[in-house]
C-alpha positions as CSV (number, residue, x, y, z in Angstrom):
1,X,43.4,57.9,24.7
2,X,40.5,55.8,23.9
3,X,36.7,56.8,24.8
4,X,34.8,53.5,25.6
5,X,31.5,54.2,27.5
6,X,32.7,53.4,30.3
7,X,35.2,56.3,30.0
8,X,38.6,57.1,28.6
9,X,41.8,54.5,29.0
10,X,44.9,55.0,27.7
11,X,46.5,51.9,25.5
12,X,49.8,50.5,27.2
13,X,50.0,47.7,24.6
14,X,48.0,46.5,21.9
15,X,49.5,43.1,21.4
16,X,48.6,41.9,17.7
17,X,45.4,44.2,17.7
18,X,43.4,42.5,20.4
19,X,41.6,46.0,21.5
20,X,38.3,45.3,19.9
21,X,35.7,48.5,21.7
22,X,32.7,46.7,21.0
23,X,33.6,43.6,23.0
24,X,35.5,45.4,25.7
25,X,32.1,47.5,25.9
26,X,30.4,44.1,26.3
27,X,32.5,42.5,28.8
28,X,33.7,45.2,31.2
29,X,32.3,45.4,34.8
30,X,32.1,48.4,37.1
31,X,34.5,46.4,39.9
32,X,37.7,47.2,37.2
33,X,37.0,50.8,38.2
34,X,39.3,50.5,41.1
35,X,42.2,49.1,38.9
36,X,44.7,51.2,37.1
37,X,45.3,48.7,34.6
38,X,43.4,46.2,32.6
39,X,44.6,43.6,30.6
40,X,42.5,41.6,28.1
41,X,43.4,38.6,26.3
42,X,41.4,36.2,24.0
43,X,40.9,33.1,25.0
44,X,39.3,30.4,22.0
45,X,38.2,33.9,21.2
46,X,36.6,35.0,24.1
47,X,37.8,38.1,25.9
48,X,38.8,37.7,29.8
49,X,39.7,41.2,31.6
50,X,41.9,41.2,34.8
51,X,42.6,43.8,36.9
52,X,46.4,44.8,38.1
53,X,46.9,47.6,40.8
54,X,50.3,49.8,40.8
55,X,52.0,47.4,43.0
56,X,51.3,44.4,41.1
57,X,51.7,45.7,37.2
58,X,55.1,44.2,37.2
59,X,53.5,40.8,37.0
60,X,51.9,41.6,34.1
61,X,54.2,39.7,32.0
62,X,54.1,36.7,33.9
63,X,50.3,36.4,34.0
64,X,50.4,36.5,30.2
65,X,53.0,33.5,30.0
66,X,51.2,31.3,32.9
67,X,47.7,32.5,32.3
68,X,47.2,32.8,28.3
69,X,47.4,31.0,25.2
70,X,50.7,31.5,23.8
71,X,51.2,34.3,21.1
72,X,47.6,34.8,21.9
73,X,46.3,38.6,21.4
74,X,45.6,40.6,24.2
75,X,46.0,44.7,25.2
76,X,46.9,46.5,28.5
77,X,44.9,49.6,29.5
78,X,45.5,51.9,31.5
79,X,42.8,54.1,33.6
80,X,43.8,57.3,34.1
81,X,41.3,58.5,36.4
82,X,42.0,55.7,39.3
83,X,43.9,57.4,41.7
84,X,47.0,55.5,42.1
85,X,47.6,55.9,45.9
86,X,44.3,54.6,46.9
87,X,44.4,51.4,48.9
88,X,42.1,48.7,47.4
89,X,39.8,46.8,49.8
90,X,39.6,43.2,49.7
């Protein structure tokens, strides 16, 4: 587990040490709450978050082949404390 201040996540994957806490501090938003996962990934070394519910994790992989730089760093969180039954509103 990993205290940020915006509470604890657990680390999934840690890709070529992308989890920097300073910048995920800076660049995470109170709408990821509802997501059980978060993946960041540096981009001309800016970080992007994106969000992934329980029944989309499983595309995980292929946002980071279609969506990323290749071999680029990046880290998947997970949030504990996001009830995984919940239905998300669009």
């Amino acid at each position: 587990m990993i205290e940020t201040i915006h509470g604890e996540f657990e680390i999934v994957k840690n890709f070529r040490d992308a989890f920097i806490l300073d910048d995920f501090n800076k660049r995470y938003i109170d709408v990821f709450n509802i997501y059980p996962y978060v993946v960041g990934d540096y981009s001309a070394g800016i970080l992007r978050l994106k969000g992934f519910t329980k029944d989309n994790f499983n595309i995980i992989p292929d946002y980071l082949v279609e969506s990323c730089a290749p071999n680029c760093a990046y880290f998947i969180l997970k949030n504990p404390h996001v009830n995984p039954n919940q239905n998300r509103k669009e």
